[in-house]
C-alpha positions in Angstrom: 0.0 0.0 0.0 1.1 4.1 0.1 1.6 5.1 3.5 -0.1 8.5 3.9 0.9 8.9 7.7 3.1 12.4 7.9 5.9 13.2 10.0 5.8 16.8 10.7 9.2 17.4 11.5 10.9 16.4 8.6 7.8 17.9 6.7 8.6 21.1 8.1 12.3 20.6 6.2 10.9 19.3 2.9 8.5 22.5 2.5 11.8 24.9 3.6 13.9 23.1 0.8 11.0 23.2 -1.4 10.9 27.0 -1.1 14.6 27.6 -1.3 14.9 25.6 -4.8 11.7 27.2 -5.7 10.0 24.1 -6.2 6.4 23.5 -7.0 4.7 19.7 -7.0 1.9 18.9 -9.9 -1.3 17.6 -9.1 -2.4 14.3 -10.8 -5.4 16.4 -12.1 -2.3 18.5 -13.4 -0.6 15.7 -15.1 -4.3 14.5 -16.7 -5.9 17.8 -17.4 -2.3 19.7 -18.2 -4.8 22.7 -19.8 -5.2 23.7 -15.6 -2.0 24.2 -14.9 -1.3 28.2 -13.9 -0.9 30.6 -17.0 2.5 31.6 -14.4 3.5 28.6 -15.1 3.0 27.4 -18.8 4.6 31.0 -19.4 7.8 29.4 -17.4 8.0 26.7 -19.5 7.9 28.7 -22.9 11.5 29.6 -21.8 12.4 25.8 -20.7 13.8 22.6 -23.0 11.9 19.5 -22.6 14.8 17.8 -21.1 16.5 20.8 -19.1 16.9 20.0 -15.0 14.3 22.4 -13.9 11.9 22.1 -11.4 8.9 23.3 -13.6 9.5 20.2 -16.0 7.7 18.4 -13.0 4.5 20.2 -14.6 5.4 18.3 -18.6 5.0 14.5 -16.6 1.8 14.6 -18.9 1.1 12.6 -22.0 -0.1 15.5 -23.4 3.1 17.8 -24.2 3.6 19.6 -27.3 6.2 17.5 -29.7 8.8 19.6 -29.8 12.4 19.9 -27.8 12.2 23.3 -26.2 9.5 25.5 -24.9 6.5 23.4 -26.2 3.3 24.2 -24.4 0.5 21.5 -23.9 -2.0 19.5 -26.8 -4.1 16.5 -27.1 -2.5 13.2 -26.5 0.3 11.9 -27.9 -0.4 9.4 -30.2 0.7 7.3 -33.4 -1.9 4.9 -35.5 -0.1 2.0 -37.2 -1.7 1.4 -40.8 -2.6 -2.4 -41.8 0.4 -1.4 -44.3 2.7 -2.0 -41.5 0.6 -4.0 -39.0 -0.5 -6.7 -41.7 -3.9 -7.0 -39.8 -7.5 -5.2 -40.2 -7.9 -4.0 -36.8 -6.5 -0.5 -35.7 -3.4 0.2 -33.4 -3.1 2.9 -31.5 -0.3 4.0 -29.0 0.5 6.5 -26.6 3.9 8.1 -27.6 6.1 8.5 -24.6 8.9 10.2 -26.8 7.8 13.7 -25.4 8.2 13.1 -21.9 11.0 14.9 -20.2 13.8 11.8 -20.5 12.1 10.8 -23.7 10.6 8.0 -22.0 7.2 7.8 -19.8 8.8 6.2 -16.5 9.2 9.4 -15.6 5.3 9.4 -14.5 6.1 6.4 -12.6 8.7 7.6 -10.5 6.9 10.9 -9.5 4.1 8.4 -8.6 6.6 7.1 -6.4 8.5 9.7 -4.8 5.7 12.0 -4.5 4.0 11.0 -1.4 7.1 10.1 0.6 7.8 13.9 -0.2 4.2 15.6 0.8 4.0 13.1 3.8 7.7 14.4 5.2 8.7 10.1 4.9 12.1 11.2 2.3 14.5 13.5 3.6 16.2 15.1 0.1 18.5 16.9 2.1 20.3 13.9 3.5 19.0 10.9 2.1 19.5 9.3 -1.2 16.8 8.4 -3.7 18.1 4.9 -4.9 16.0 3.7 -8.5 16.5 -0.3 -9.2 15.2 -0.6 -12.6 16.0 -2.5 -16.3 16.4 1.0 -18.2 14.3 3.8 -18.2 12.8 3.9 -14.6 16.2 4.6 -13.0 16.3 7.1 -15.8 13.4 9.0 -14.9 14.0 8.5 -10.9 17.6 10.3 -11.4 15.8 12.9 -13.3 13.2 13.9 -10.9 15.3 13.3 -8.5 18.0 16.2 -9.8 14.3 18.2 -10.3 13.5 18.0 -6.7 16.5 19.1 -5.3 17.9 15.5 -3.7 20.6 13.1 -4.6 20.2 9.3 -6.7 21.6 6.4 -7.0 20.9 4.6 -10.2 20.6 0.9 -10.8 20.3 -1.1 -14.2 21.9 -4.3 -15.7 25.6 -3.6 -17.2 24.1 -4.7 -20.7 21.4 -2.0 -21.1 21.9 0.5 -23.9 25.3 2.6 -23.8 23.1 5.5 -24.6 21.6 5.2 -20.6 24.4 5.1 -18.8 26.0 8.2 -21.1 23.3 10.4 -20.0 22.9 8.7 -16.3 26.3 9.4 -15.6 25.9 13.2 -16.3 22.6 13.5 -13.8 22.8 10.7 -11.4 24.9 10.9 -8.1 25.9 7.2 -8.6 25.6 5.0 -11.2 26.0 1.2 -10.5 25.6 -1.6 -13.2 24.7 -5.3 -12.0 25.7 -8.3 -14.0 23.3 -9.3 -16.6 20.8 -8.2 -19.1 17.0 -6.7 -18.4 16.2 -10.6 -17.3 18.2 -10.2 -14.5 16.2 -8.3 -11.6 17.1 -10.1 -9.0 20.7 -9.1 -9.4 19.0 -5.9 -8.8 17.1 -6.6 -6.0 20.7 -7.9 -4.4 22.3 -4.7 -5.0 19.3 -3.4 -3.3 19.9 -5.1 0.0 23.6 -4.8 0.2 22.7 -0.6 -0.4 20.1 -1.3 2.6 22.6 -3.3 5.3 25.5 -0.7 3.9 24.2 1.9 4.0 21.0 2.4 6.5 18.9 5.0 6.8 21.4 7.6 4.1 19.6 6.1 1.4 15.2 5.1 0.3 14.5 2.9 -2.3 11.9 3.3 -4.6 11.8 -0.2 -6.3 9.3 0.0 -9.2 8.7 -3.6 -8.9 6.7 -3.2 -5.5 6.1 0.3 -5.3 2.2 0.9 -6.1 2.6 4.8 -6.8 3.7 3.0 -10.2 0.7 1.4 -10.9 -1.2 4.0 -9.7 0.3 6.3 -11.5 -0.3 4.1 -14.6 -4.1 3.7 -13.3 -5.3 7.4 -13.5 -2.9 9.0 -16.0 -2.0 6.6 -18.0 -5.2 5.1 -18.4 -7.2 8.5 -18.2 -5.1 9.3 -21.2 -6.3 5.9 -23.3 -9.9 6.6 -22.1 -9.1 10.2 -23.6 -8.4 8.4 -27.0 -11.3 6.3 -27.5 -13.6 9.2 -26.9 -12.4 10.9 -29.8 -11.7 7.9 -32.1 -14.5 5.3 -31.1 -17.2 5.4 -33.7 -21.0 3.4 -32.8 -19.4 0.3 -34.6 -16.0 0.4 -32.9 -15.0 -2.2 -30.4 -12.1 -1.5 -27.9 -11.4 -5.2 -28.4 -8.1 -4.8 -25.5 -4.5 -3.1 -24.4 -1.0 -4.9 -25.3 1.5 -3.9 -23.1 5.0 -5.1 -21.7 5.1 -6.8 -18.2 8.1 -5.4 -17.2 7.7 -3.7 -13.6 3.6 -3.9 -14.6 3.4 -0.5 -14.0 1.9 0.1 -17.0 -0.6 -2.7 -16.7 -2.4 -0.8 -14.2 -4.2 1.4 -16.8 -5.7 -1.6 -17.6 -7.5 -1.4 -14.1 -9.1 1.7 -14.6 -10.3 0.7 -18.3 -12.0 -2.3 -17.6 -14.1 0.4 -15.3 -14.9 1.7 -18.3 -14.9 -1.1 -21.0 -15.8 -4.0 -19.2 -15.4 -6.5 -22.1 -11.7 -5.1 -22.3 -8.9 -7.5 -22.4 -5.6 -7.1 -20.8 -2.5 -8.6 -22.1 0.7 -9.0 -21.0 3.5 -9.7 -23.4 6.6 -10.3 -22.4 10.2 -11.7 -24.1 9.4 -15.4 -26.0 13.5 -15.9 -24.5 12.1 -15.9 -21.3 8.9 -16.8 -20.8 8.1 -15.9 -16.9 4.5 -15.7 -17.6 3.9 -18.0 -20.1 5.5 -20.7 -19.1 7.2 -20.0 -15.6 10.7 -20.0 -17.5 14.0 -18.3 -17.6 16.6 -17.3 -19.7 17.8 -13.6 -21.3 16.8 -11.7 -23.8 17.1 -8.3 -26.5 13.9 -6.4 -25.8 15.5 -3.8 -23.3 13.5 -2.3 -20.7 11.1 -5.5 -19.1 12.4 -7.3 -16.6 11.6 -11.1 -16.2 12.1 -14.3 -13.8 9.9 -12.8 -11.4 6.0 -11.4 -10.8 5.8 -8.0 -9.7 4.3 -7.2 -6.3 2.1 -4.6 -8.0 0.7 -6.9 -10.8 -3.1 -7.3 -10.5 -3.2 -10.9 -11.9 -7.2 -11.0 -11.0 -7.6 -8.2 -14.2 -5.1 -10.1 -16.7 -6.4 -11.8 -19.0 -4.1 -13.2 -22.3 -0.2 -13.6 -21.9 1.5 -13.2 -25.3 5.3 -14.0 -25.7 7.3 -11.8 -28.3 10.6 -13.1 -30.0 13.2 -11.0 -29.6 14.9 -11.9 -32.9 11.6 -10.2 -34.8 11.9 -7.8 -32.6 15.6 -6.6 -33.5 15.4 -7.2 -37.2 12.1 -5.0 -37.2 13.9 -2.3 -35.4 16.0 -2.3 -38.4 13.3 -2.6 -40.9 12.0 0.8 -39.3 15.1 2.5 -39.1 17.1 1.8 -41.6 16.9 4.5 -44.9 16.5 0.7 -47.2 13.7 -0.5 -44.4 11.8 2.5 -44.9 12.2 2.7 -48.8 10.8 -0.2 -49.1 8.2 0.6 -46.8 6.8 3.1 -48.9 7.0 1.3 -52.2 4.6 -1.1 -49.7 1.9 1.6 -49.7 2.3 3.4 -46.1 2.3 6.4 -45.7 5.4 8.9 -45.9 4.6 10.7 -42.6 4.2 7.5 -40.5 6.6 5.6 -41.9 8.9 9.0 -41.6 7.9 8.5 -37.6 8.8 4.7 -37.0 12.0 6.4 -35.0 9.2 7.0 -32.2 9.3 3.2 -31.4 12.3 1.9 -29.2 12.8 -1.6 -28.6 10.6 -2.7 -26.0 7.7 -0.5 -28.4 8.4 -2.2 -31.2 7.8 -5.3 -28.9 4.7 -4.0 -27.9 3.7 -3.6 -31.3 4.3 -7.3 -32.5 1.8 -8.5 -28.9 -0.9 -6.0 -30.6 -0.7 -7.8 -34.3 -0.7 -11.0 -32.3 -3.8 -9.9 -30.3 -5.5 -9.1 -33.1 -4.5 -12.4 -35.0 -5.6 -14.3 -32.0 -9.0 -13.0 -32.2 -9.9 -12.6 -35.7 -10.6 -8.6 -35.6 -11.8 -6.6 -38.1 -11.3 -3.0 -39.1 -13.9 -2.3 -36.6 -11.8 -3.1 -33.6 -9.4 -1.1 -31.9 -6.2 -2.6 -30.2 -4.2 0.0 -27.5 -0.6 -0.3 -26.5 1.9 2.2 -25.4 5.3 3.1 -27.5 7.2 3.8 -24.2 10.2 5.5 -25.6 12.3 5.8 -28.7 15.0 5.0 -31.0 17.1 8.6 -29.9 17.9 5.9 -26.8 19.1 3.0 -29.1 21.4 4.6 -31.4 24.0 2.3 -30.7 21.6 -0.7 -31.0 21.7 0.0 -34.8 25.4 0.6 -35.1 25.6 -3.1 -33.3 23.9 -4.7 -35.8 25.5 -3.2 -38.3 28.5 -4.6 -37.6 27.2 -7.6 -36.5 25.5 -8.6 -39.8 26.4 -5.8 -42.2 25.0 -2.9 -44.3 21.6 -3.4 -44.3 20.1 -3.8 -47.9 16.8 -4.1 -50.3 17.0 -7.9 -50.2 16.9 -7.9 -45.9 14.1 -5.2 -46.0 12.5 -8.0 -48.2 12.7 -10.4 -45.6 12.0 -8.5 -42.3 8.6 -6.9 -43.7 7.4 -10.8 -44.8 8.3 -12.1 -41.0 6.5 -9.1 -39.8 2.9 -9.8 -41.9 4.1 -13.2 -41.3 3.8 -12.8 -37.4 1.7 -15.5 -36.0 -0.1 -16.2 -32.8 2.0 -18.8 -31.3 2.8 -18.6 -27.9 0.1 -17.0 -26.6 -2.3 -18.2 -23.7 -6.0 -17.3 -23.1 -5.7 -17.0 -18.9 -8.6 -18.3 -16.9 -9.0 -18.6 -13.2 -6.4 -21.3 -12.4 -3.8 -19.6 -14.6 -4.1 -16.4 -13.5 -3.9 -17.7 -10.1 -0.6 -19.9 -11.0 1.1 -17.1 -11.9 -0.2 -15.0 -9.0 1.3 -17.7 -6.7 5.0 -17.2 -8.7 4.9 -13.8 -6.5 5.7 -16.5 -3.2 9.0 -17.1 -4.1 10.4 -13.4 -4.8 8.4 -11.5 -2.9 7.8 -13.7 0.9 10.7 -15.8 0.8 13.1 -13.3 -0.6 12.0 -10.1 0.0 10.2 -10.7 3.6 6.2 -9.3 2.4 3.9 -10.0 4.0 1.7 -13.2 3.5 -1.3 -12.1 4.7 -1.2 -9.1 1.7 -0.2 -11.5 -0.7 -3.6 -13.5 -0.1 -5.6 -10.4 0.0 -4.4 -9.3 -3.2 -6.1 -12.6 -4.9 -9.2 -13.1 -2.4 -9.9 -9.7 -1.3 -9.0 -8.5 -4.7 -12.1 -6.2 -5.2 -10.7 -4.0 -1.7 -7.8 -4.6 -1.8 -6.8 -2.4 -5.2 -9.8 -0.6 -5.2 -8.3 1.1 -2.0 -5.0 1.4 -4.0 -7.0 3.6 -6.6 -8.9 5.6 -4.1 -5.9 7.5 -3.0 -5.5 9.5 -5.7 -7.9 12.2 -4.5 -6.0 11.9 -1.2 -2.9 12.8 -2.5 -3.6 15.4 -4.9 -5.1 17.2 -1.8 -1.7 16.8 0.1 0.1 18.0 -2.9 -2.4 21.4 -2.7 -1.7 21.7 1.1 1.8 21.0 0.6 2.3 23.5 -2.4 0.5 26.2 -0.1 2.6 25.0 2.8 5.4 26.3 0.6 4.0 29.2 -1.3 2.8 30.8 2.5 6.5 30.4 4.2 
């Protein structure tokens, strides 16, 4: 759960830092409804670059900022359509486009979803303690950056064989950056790290471990899925079905927008895809994989298994030959001579790996269950290429130039995608996987038995308290913000 209790004293610090570093907290009503935010500040951020460290780039955690590097204002939602010219199926994708967060990546939400209350309730010290952000690739990324926004120190965590674009930039914000053997399979070498920072280092440091931490889903809950209710109003027509959402397990973060839209669309699905290499979900396995950014071998804490209801497994060899396909000046030619569009093939560059992954678990999704042009399939593009330059240049040497012939092949094994490895879940499966949580989460990391149960049996209360805080703590962020403005 989010622990809401204050402690007044170190409050009373927070709001005096706060003020000296001229430091102002967004509402989530801010980060939903971005149009609110105080004409003072939207004229602030005319002057400000999207990924400058300043405090008022707290205000652009929004899926809704203007496309642009430097002093963009607000729009609609940020989203790409990918034609059946690409997709090879009837149905219609649609993704948010997390390229225009600050970070060029949306973890950034999720990490001000975490820190947030331990700030408003006086629980994080930023004078004195470390914020410490365990992650597979972007969330340490966007925990260092709010982190260097709010006026405290970080310590960032990710496995030494992420992208050498992340640790480039983490090294140039973050207070310490530590790599832990492995690739974005291996978490628990992160969760390790975790506890030797934790018996090391006591009470100098707070971890904000996206894999338990429910300000992460909640943040995913309301914004995220607030934003994807946002779409379908404007883009459903009376035939349209929102048949489901495809999105990466990874920390299942994201997954919990797919709480809130099953409010809305009750005959939603939710599906979880995750790296055919290792196949956690699907088939409780093991191994490593290519698609950077989702962690495996484990079940997050904040995964609501009791609203999941397909697992999909993506191969991470389509997955990296696609990335060329889309990148590559040959990929796109023959794109076009294919019959897509210019402009959207022009903006492929907007899907990083783990998106393109994403991508392939919606055309399975909608293979799987037949749909038609009037279905509608969401899934989220969580970053972009500008963080996998050097994923390109690896291939490259690797396997060579890339050329007509290979553009050939890729866009046949991409219509060619089938919907093998996939699993419809139903009470018992769902509930198998749920139980995977024993073994990280009680044995290792000493939760609590009694809240593991609850989550499965007392599943209606359980998360439905989860999603009635945010009210709670969007009116701690006003008191806190007046707290501030009034010392």
């Amino acid at each position: 759960m989010i622990d809401l209790s204050i402690h007044k004293e170190q409050l009373k610090k927070t709001v005096q830092r706060c003020k000296e570093r001229n430091i102002i907290l967004p509402t989530f009503e801010q980060m939903k409804h971005p149009e609110g935010i105080p004409e003072n500040i939207k004229k602030e951020l005319s002057g400000i670059g999207l990924w400058d460290i300043h405090p008022r780039n707290l205000f652009r955690i929004t899926w809704k900022n203007e496309p642009v590097q430097e002093g963009g204002k607000f729009s609609g939602v940020n989203l790409m359509e990918i034609p059946p010219e690409i997709s090879g199926v009837k149905a219609r994708i649609f993704a948010l486009v997390g390229k225009w967060f600050p970070t060029g990546a949306h973890k950034v939400g999720a990490t001000y979803g975490c820190i947030v209350p331990r700030l408003i309730t006086g629980q994080f010290d930023p004078t004195k303690q470390k914020a410490v952000w365990p992650s597979t690739g972007n969330y340490c990324r966007g925990g260092a950056y709010n982190a260097a926004l709010l006026a405290c120190e970080s310590i960032a965590i990710l496995p030494e064989e992420m992208s050498q674009e992340r640790f480039e930039w983490l090294s140039r914000i973050a207070g310490e950056v530590i790599p832990t053997p492995g690739c974005e399979s291996n978490v628990k070498e992160i969760f390790d790290k975790c506890r030797e920072l934790r018996n090391t280092r006591g009470d100098d440091i707070m971890i904000f471990n996206q894999f338990d931490e429910f300000g992460n889903h909640l943040w995913h809950y309301d914004v995220t899925g607030n934003a994807i209710l946002e779409v379908m109003r404007k883009k459903m027509q009376k035939k349209d079905h929102f048949a489901g959402v495809v999105l990466s397990s990874g920390s299942a973060g994201t997954l919990g927008c797919g709480d809130f839209l099953k409010e809305h669309f009750p005959q939603l699905k939710v599906t979880a895809a995750e790296a055919l290499q290792c196949p956690t979900l699907l088939e409780n396995g093991f191994g490593g994989h290519r698609i950077e950014g989702i962690g495996d071998k484990h079940v997050p804490w904040i995964h609501n298994l009791r609203n999941t209801d397909m697992v999909v497994a993506v191969d991470d060899e389509v997955t990296i030959r696609v990335m060329r396909l889309f990148n590559e000046p040959e990929g796109r030619e023959y794109l076009n001579e294919q019959g897509a569009d210019a402009d959207r093939v022009n903006d492929l560059d907007l899907l990083g790996i783990s998106s393109i992954g994403n991508l392939i678990g919606a055309i399975k999704f909608a293979k799987y269950y037949e749909l038609t042009e009037d279905d509608i399939v969401m899934t989220i593009f969580t970053d972009s290429m500008e963080l996998y330059d050097s994923r390109i240049r690896q291939q490259r040497k690797i396997h060579g130039e890339y050329t007509r012939e290979q553009a050939i092949r890729d866009y046949e094994m991409l219509l060619n995608v089938n919907t093998d490895n996939m699993q419809e879940l139903g009470y018992r499966d769902r509930k198998r996987i749920h139980n995977l949580k024993y073994y990280t989460w009680i044995e290792q990391q000493a939760k609590d038995l009694d809240e593991l149960n609850a989550q499965w049996y007392d599943h209606e209360n359980y998360w439905g308290n989860i999603h009635a805080m945010v009210p709670k703590i969007d009116a701690l962020i006003r008191e806190f913000n007046e707290r501030v403005k009034n010392l």
